[in-house]
Structures are given as structure tokens and as C-alpha cells.
mmCIF file of the N, C-alpha and C atoms, coordinates in Angstrom:
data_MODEL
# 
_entry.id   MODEL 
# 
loop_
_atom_site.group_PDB 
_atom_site.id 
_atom_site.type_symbol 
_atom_site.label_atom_id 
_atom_site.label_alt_id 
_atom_site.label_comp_id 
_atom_site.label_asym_id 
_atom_site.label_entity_id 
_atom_site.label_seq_id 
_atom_site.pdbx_PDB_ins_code 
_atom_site.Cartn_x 
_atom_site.Cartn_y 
_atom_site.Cartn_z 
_atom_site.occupancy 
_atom_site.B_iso_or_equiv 
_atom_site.pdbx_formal_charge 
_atom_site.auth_seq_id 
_atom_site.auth_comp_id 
_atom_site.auth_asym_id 
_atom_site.auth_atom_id 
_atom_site.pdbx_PDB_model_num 
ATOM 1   N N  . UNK A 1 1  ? 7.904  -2.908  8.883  1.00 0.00 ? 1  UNK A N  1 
ATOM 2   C CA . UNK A 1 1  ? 7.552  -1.690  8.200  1.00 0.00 ? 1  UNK A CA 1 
ATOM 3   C C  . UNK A 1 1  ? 6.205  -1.875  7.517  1.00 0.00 ? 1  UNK A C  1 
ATOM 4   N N  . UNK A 1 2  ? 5.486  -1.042  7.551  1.00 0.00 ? 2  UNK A N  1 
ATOM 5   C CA . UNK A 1 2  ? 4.062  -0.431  6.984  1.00 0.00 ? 2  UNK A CA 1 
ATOM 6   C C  . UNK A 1 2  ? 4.887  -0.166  5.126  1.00 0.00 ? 2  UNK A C  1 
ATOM 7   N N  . UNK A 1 3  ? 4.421  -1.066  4.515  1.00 0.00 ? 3  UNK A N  1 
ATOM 8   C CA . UNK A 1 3  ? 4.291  -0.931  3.246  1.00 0.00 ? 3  UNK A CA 1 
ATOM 9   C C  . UNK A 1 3  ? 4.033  0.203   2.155  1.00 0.00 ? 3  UNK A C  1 
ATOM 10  N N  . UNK A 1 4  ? 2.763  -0.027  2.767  1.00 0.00 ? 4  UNK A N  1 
ATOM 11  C CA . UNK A 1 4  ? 2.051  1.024   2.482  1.00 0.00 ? 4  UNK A CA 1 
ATOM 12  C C  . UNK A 1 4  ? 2.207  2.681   2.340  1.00 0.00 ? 4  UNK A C  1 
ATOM 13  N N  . UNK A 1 5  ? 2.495  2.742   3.640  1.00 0.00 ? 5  UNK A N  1 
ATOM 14  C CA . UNK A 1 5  ? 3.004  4.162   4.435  1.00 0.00 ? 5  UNK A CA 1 
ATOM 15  C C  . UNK A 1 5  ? 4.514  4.313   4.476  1.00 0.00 ? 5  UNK A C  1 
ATOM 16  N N  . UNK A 1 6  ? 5.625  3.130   4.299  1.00 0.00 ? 6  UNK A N  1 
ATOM 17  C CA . UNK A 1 6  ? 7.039  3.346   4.463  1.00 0.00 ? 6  UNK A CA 1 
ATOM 18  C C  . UNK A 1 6  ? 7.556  3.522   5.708  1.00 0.00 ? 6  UNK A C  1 
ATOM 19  N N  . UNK A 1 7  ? 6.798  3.412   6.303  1.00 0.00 ? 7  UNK A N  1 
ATOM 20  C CA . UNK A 1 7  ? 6.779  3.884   7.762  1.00 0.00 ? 7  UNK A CA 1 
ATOM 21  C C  . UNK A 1 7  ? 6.744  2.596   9.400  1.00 0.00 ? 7  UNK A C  1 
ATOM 22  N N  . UNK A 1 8  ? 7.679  2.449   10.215 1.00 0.00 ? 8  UNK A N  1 
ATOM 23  C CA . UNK A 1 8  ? 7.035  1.582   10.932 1.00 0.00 ? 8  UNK A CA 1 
ATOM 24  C C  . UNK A 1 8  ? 5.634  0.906   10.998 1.00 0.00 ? 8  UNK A C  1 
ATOM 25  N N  . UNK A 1 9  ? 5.658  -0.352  11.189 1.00 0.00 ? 9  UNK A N  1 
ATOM 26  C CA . UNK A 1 9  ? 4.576  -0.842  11.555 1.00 0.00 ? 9  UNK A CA 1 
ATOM 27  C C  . UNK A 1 9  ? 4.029  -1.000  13.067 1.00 0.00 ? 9  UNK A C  1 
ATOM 28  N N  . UNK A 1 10 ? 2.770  -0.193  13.002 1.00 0.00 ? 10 UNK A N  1 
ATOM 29  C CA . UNK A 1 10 ? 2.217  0.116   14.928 1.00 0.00 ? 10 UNK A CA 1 
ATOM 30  C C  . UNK A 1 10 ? 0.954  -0.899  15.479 1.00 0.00 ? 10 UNK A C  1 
ATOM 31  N N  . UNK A 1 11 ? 1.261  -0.994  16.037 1.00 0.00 ? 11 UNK A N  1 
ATOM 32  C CA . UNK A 1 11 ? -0.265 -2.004  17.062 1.00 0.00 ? 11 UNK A CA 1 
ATOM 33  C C  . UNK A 1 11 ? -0.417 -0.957  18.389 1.00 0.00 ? 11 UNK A C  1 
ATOM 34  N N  . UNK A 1 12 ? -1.167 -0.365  18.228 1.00 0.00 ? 12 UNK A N  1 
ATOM 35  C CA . UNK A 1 12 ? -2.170 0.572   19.504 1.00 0.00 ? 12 UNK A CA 1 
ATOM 36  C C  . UNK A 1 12 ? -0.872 1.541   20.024 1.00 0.00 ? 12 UNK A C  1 
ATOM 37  N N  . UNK A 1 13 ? -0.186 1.890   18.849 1.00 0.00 ? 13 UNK A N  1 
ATOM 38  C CA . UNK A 1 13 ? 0.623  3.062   18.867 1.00 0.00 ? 13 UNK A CA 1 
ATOM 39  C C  . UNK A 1 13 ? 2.140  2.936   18.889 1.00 0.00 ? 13 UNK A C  1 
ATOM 40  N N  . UNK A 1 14 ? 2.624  1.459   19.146 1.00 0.00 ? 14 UNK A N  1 
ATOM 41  C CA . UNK A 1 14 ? 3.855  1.082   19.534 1.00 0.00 ? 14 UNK A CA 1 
ATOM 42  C C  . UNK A 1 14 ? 4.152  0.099   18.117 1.00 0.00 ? 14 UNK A C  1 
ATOM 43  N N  . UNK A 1 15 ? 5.798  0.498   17.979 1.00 0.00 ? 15 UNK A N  1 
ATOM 44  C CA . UNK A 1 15 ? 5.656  0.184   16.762 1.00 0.00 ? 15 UNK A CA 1 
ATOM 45  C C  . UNK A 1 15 ? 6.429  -1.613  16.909 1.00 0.00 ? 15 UNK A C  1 
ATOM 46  N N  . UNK A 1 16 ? 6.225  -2.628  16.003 1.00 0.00 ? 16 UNK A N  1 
ATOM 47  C CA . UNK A 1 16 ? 6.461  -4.165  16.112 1.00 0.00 ? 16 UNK A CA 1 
ATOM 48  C C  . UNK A 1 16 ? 7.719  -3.958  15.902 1.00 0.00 ? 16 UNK A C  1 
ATOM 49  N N  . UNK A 1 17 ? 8.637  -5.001  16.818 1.00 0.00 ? 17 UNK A N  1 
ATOM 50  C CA . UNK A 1 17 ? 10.033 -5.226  16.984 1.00 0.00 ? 17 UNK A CA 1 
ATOM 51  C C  . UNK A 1 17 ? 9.966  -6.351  17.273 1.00 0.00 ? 17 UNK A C  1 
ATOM 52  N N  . UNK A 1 18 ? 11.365 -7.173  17.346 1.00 0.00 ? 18 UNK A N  1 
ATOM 53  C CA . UNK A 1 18 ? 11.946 -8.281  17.647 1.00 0.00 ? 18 UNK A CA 1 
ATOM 54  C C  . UNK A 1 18 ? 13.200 -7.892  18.124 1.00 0.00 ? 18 UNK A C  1 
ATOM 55  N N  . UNK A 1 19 ? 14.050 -9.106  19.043 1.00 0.00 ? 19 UNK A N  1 
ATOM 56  C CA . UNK A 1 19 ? 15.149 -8.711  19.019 1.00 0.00 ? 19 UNK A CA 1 
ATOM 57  C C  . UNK A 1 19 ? 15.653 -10.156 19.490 1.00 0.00 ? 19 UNK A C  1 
ATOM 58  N N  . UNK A 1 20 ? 17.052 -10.673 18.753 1.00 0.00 ? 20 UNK A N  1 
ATOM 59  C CA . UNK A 1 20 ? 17.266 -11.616 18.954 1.00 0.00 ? 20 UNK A CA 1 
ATOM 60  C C  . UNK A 1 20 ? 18.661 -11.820 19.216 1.00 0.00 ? 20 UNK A C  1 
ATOM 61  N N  . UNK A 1 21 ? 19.800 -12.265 20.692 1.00 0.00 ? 21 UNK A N  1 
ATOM 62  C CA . UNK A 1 21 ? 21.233 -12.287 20.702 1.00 0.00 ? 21 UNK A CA 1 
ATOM 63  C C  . UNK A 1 21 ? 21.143 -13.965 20.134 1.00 0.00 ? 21 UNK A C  1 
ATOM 64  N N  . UNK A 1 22 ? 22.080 -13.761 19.550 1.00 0.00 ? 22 UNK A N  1 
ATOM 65  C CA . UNK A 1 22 ? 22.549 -15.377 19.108 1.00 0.00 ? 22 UNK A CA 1 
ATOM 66  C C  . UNK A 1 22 ? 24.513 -15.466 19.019 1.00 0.00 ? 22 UNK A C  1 
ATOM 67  N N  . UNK A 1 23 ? 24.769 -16.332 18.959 1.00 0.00 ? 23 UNK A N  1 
ATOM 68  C CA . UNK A 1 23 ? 26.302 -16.556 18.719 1.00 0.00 ? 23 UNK A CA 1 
ATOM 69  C C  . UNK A 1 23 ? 26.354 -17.759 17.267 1.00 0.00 ? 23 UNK A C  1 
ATOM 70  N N  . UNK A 1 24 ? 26.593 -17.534 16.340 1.00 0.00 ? 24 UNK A N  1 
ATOM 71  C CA . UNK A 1 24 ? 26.619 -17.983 15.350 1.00 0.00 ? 24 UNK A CA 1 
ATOM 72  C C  . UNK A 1 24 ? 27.513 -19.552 15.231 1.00 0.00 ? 24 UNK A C  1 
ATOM 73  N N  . UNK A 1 25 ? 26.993 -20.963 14.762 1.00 0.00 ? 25 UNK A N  1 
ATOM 74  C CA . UNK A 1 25 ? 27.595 -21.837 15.004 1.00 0.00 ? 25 UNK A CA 1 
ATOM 75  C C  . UNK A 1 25 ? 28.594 -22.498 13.810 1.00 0.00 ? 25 UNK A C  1 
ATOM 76  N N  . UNK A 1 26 ? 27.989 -21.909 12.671 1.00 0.00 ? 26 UNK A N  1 
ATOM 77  C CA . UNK A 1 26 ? 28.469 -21.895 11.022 1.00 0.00 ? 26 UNK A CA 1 
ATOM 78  C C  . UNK A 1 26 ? 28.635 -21.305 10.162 1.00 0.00 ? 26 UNK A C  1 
ATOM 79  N N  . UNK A 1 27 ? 29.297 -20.530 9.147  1.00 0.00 ? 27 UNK A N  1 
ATOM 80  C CA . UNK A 1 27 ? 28.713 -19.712 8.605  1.00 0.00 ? 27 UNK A CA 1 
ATOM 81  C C  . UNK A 1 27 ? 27.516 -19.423 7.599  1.00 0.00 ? 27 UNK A C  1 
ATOM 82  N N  . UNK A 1 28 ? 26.882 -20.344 7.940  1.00 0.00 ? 28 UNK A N  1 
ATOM 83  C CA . UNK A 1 28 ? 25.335 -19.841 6.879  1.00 0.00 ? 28 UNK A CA 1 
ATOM 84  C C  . UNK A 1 28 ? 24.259 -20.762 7.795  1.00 0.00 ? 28 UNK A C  1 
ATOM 85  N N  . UNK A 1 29 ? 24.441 -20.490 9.289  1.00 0.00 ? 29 UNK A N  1 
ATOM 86  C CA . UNK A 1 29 ? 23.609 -20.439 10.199 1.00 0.00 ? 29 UNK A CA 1 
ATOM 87  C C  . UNK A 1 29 ? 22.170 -20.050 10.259 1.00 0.00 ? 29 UNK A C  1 
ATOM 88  N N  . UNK A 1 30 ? 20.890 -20.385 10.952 1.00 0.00 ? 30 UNK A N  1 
ATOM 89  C CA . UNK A 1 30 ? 19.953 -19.394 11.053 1.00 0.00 ? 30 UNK A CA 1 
ATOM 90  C C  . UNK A 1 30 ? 19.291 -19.803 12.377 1.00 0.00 ? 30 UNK A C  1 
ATOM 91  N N  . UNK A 1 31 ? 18.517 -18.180 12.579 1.00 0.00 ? 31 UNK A N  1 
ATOM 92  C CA . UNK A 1 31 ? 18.053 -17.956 13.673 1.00 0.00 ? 31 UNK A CA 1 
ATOM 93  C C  . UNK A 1 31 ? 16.384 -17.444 13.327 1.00 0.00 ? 31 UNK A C  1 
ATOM 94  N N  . UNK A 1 32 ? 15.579 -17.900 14.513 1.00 0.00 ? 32 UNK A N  1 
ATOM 95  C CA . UNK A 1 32 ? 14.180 -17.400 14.012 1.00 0.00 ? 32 UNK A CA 1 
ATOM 96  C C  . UNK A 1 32 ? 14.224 -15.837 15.422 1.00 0.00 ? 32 UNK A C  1 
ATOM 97  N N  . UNK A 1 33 ? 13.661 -15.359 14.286 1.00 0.00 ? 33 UNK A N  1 
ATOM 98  C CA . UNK A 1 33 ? 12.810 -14.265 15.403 1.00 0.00 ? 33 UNK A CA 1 
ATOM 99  C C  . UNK A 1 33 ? 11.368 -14.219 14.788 1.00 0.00 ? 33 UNK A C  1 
ATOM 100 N N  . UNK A 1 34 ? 10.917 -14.387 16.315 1.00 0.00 ? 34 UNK A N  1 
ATOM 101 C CA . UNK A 1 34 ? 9.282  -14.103 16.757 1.00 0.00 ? 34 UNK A CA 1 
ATOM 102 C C  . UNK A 1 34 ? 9.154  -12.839 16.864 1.00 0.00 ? 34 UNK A C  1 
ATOM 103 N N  . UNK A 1 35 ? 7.944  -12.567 16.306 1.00 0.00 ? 35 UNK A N  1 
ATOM 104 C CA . UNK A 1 35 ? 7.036  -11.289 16.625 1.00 0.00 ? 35 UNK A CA 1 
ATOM 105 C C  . UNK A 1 35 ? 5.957  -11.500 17.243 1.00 0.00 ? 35 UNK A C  1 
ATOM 106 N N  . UNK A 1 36 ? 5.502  -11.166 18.565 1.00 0.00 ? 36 UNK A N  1 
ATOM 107 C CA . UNK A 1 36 ? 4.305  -11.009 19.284 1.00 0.00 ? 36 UNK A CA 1 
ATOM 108 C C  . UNK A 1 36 ? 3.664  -9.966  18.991 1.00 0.00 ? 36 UNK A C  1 
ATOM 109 N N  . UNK A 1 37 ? 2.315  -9.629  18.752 1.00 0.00 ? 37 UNK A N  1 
ATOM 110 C CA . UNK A 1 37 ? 1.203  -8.301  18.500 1.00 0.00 ? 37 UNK A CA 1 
ATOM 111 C C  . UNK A 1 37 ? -0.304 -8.729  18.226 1.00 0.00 ? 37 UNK A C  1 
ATOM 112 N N  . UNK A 1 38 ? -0.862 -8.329  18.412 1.00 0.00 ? 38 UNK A N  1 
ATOM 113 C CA . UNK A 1 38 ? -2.346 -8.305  18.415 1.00 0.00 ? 38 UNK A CA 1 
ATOM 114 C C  . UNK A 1 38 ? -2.545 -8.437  16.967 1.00 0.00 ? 38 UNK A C  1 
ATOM 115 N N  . UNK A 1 39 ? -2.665 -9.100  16.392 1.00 0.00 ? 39 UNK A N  1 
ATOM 116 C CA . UNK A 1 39 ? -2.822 -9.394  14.804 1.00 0.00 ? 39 UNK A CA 1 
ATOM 117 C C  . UNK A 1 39 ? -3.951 -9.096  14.263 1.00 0.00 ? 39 UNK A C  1 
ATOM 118 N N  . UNK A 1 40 ? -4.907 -8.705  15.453 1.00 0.00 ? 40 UNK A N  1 
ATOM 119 C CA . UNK A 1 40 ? -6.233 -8.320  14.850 1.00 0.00 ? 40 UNK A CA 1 
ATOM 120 C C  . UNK A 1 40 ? -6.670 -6.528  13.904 1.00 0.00 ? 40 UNK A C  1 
ATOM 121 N N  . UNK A 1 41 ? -5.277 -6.410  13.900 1.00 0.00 ? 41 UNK A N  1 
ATOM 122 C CA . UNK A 1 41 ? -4.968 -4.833  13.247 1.00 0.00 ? 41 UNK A CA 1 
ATOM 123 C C  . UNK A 1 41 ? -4.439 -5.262  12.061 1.00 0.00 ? 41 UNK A C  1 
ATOM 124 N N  . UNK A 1 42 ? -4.373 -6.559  11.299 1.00 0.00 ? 42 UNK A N  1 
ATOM 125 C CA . UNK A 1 42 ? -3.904 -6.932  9.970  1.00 0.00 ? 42 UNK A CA 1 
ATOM 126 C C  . UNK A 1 42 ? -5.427 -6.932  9.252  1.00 0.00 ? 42 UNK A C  1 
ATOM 127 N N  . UNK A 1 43 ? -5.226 -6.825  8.079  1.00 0.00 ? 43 UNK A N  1 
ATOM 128 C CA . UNK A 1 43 ? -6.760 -7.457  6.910  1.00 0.00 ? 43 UNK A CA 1 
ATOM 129 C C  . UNK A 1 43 ? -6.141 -7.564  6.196  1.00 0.00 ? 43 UNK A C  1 
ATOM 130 N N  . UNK A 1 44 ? -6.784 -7.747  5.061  1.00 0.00 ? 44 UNK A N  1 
ATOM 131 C CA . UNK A 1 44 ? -6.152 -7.785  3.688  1.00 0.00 ? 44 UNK A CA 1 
ATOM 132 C C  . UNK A 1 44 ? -5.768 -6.942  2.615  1.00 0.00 ? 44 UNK A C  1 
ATOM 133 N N  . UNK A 1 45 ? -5.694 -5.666  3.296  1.00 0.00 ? 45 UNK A N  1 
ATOM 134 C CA . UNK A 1 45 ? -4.792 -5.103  2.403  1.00 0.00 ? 45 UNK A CA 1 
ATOM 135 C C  . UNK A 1 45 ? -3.433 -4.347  3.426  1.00 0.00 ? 45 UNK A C  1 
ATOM 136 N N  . UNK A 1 46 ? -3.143 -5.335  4.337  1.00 0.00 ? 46 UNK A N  1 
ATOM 137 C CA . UNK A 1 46 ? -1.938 -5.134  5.105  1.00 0.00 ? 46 UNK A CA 1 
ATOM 138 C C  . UNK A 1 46 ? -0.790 -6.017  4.332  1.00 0.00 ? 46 UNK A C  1 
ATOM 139 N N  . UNK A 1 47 ? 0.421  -4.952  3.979  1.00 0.00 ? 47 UNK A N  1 
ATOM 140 C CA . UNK A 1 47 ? 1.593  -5.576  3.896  1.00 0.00 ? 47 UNK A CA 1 
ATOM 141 C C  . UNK A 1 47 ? 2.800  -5.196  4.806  1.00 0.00 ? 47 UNK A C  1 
ATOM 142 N N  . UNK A 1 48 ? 3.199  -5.839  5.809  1.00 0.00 ? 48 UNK A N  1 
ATOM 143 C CA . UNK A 1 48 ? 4.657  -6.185  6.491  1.00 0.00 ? 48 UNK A CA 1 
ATOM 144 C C  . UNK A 1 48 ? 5.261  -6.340  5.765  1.00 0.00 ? 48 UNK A C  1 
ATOM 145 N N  . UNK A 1 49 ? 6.546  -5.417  6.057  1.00 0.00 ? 49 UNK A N  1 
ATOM 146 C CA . UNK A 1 49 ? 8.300  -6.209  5.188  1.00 0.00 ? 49 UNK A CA 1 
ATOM 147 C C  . UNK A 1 49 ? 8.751  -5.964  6.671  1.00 0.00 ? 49 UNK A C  1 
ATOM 148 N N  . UNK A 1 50 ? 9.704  -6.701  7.150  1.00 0.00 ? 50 UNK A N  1 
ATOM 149 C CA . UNK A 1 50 ? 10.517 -6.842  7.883  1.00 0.00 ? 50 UNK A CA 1 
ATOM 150 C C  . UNK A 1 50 ? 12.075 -6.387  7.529  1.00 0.00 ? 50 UNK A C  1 
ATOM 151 N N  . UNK A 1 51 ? 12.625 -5.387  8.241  1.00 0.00 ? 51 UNK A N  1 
ATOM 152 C CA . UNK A 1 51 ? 14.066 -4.889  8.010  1.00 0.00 ? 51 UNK A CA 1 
ATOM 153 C C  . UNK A 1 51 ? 14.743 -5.618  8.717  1.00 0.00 ? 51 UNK A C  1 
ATOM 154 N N  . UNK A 1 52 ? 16.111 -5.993  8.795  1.00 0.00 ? 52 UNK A N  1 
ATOM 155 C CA . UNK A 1 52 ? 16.926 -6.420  9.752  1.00 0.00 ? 52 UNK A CA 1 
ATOM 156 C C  . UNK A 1 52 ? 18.087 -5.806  10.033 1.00 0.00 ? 52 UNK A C  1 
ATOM 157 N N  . UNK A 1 53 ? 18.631 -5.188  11.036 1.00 0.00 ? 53 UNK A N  1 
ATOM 158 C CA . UNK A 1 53 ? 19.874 -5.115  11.289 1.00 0.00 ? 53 UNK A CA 1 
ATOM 159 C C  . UNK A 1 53 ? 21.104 -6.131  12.538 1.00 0.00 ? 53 UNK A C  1 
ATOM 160 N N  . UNK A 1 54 ? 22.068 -6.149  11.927 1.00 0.00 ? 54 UNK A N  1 
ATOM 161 C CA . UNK A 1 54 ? 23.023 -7.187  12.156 1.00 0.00 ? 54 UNK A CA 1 
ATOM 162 C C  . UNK A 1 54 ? 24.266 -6.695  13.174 1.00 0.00 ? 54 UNK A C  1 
ATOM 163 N N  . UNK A 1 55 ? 24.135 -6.389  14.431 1.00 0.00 ? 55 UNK A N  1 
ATOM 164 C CA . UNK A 1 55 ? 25.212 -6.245  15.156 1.00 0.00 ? 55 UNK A CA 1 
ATOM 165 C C  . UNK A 1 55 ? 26.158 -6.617  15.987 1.00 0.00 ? 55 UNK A C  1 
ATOM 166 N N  . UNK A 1 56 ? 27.553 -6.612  15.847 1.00 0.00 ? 56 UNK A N  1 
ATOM 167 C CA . UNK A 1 56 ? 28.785 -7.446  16.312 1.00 0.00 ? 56 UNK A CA 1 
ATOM 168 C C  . UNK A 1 56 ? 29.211 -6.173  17.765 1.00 0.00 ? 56 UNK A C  1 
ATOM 169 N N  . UNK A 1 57 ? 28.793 -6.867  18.693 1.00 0.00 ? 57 UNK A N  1 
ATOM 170 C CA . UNK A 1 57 ? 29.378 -6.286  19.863 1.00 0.00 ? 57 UNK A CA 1 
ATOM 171 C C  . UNK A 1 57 ? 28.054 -4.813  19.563 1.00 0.00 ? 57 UNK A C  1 
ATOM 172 N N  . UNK A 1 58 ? 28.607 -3.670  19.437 1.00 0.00 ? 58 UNK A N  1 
ATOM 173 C CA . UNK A 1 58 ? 28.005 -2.282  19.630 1.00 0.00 ? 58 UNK A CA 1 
ATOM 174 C C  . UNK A 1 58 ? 27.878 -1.884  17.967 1.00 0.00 ? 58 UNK A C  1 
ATOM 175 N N  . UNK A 1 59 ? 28.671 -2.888  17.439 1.00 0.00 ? 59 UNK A N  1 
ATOM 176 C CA . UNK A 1 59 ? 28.785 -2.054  16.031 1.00 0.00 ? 59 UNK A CA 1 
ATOM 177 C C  . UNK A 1 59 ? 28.428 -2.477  15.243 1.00 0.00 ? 59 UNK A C  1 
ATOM 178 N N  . UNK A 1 60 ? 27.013 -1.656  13.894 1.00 0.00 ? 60 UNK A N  1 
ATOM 179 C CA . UNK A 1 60 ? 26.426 -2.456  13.004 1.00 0.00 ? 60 UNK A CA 1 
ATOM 180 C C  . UNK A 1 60 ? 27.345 -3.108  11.971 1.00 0.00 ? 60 UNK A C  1 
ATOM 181 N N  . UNK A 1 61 ? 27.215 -3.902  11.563 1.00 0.00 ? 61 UNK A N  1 
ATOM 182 C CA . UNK A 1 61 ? 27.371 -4.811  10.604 1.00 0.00 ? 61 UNK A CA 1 
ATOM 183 C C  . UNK A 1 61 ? 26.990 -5.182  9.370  1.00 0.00 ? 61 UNK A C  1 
ATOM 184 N N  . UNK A 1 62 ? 25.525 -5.296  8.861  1.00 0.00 ? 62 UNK A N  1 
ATOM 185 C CA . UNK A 1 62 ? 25.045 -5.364  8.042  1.00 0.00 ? 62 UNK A CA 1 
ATOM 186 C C  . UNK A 1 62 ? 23.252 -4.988  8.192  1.00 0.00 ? 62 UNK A C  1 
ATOM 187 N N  . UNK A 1 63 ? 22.801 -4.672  6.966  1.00 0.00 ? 63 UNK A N  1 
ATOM 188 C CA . UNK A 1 63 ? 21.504 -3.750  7.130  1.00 0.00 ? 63 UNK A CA 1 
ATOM 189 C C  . UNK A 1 63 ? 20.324 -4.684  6.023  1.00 0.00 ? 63 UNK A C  1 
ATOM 190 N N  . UNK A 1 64 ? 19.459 -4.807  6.158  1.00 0.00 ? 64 UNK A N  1 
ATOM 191 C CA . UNK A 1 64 ? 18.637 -5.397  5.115  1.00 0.00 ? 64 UNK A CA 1 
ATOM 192 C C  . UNK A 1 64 ? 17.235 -5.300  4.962  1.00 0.00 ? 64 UNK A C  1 
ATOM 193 N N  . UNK A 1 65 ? 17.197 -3.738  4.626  1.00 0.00 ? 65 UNK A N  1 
ATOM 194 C CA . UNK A 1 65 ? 15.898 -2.894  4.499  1.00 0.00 ? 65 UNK A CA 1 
ATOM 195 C C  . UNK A 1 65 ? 15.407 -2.153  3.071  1.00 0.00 ? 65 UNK A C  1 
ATOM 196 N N  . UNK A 1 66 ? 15.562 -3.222  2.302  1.00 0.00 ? 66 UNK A N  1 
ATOM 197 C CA . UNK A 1 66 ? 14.226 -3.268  1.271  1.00 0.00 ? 66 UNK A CA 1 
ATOM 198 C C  . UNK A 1 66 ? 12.761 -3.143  0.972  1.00 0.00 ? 66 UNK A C  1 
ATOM 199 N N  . UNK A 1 67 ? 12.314 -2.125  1.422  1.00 0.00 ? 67 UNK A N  1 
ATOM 200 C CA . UNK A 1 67 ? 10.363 -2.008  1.368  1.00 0.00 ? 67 UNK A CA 1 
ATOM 201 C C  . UNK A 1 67 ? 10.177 -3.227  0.065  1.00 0.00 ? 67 UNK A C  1 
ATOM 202 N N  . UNK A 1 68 ? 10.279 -3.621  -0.609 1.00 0.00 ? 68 UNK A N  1 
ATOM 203 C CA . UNK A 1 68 ? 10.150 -4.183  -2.002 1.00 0.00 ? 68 UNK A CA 1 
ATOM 204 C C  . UNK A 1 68 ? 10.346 -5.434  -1.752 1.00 0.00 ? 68 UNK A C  1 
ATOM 205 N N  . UNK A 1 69 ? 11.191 -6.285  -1.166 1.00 0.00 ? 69 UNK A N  1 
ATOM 206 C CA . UNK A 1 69 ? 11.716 -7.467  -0.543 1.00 0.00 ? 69 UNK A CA 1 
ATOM 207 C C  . UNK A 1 69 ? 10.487 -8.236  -0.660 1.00 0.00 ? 69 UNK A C  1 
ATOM 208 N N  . UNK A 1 70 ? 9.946  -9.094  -1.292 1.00 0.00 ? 70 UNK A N  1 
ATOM 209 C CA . UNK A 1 70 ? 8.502  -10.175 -1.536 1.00 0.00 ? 70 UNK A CA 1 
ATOM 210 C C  . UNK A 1 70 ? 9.206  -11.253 -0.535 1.00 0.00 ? 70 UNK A C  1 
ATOM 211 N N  . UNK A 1 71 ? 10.369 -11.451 -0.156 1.00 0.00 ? 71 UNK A N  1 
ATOM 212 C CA . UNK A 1 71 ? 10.643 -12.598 0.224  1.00 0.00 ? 71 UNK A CA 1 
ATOM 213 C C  . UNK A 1 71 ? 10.606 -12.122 2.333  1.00 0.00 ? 71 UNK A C  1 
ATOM 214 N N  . UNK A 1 72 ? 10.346 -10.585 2.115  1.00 0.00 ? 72 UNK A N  1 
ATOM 215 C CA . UNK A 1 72 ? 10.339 -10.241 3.597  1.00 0.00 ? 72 UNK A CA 1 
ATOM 216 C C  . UNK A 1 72 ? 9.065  -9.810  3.763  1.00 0.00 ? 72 UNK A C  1 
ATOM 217 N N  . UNK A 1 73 ? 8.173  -10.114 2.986  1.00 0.00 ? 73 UNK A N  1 
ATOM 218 C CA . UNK A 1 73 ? 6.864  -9.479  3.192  1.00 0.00 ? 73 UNK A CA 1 
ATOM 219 C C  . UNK A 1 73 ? 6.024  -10.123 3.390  1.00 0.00 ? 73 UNK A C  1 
ATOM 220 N N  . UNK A 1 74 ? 5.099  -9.962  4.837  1.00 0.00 ? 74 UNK A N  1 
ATOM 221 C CA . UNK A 1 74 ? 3.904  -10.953 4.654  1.00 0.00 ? 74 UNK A CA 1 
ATOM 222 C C  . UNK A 1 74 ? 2.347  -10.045 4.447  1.00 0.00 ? 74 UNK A C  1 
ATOM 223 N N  . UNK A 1 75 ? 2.181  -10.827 3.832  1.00 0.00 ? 75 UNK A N  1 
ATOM 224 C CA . UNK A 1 75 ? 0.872  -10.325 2.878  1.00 0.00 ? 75 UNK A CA 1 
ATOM 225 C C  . UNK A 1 75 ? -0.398 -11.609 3.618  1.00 0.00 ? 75 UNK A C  1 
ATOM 226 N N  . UNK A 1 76 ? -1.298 -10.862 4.115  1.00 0.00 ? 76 UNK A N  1 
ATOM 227 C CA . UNK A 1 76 ? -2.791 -11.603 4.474  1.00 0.00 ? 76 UNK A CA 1 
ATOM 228 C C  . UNK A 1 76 ? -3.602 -11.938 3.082  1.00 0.00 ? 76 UNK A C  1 
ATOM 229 N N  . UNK A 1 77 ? -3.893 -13.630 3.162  1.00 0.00 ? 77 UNK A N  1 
ATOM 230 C CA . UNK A 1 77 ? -4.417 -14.103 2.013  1.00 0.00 ? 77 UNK A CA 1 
ATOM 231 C C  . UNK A 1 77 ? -5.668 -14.418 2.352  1.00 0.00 ? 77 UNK A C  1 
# 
């Protein structure tokens, strides 16, 4: 998400996603997801937060979409 705007974040009109299947091995497991995009559309006054949603089979699970989140936000230094 576009910070800024509240709004998806776009690179040449398409907005940045990830998507990651995993099968969980513990319960306080983790998984990385990569984002690929042309990064040359960041400066420094770009802020990313990243939302996540969590789904079991077809059905969501858990949601974690905080615009505010400092710990989901990357900020260009």
C-alpha cells in the first residue's frame, strides 16, 4: 500500500503483490515473501506498508492491514 495515498502501491500501472503457499511446520513458523518491481519508482519520500492476508484452503483467516504498522513499512533512507 501507497502510504501516502492509502491506496495500492503501482509500478507502470499494476499494482505490487506477492503470493506465497506454504504448509506450516510449527506454530510460530515463518515464511519470506519476495516482491519483484522496478524500484526505480521509489525516492525518498516513498512509504510501503505491506498488508497481509492469511488463507486456510478458500477461506480467510486472518487480516493484517494497518497503514500505520512502522514495523510493515519500508521507508527509503
Amino acid at each position: 500500500m501507497d502510504k501516502k495515498t492509502g491506496k495500492a502501491f503501482l509500478v507502470n500501472g499494476k499494482e505490487v503483490s506477492s503470493e506465497v503457499t506454504f504448509t506450516p511446520e510449527t506454530a510460530d513458523g515463518e515464511v519470506t515473501v519476495s516482491f519483484t518491481f522496478d524500484g526505480s519508482v521509489i525516492n525518498r519520500d516513498t512509504e510501503i506498508v505491506v498488508f497481509e492476508t492469511l488463507y486456510r484452503d478458500e477461506t480467510e483467516i486472518a487480516v493484517h492491514a494497518d497503514i500505520d504498522d512502522k514495523d510493515q513499512t519500508y521507508e527509503e533512507v
